[in-house]
C-alpha positions in Angstrom: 0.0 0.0 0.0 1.4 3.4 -1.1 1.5 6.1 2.4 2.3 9.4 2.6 5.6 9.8 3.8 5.1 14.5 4.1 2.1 16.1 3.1 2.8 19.8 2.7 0.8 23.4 1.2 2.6 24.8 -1.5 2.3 28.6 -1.8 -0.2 28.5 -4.6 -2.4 26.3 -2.3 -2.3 23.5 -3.9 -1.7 19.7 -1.2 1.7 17.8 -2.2 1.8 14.6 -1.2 5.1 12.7 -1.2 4.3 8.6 -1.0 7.0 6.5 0.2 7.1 4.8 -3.0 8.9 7.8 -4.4 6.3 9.4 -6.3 5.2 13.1 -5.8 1.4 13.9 -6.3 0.5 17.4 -6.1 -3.9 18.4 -5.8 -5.5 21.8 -6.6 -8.1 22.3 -4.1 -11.1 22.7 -5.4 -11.0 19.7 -8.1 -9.8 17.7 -4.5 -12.8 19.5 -2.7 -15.0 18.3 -5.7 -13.6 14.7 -4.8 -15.3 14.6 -1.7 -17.6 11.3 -1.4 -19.3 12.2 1.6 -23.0 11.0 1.8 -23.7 15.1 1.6 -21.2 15.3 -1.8 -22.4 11.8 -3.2 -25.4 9.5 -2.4 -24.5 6.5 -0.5 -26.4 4.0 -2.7 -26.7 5.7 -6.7 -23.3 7.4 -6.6 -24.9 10.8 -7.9 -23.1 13.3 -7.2 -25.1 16.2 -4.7 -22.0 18.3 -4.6 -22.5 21.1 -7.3 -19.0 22.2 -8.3 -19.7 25.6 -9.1 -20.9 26.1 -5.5 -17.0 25.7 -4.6 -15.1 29.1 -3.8 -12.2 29.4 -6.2 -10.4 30.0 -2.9 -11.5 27.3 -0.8 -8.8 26.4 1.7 -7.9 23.2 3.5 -7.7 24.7 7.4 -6.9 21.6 8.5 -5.6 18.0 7.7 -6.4 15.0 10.3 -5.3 11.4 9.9 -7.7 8.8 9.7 -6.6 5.5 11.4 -3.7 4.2 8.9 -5.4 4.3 5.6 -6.7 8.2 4.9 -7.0 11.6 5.8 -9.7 13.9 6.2 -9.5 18.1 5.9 -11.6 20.5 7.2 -11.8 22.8 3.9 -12.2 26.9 4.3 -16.1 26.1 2.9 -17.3 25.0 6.2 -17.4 21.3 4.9 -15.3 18.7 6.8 -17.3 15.1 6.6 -15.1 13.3 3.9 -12.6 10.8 4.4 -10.1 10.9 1.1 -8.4 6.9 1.6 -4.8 6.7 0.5 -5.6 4.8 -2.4 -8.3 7.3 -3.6 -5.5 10.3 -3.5 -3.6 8.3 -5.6 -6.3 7.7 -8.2 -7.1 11.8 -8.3 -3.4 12.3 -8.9 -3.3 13.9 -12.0 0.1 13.4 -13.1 1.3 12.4 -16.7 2.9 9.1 -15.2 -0.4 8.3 -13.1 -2.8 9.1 -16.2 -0.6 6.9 -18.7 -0.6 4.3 -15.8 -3.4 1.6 -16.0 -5.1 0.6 -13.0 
């Protein structure tokens, strides 16, 4: 399983993540805050997505970032949202890298 070895803020805002495999992945915020699959972003049972992305601030902010047992994290965005767990694995599939897209699975 890939962890995060440092998770940092770069000055432009955007969440780097450096996984102990080596790799770098580096998230704008609001296509990350668009990730969210909370039962208030996403319903539980369709998938449909409740979260409208155009109700995101261009500026939203992560205020916080909180580890969730050994296998995710959890921020508490600038929005006033805060319910989502983002699992390792899932930050690693929303990496949006030129070696992650061209990578299958």
């Amino acid at each position: 399983m890939n962890l995060p070895r440092k998770i940092e803020r770069q000055e432009d805002g955007a969440l780097v993540i450096h996984w102990n495999d080596g790799h770098h992945s580096s998230y704008p915020l609001v296509p990350l805050r668009a990730a969210c699959r909370c039962a208030n972003c996403e319903d539980e049972w369709t998938g449909a997505r409740r979260l409208e992305p155009s109700s995101i601030p261009p500026d939203v902010t992560i205020l916080a970032i909180k580890p969730v047992g050994r296998y995710g994290l959890q921020f508490d965005w600038s929005d006033g949202h805060g319910a989502g767990i983002y699992t390792y694995e899932r930050l690693r599939e929303l990496c949006g890298c030129e070696e992650c897209a061209t990578t299958p699975g």
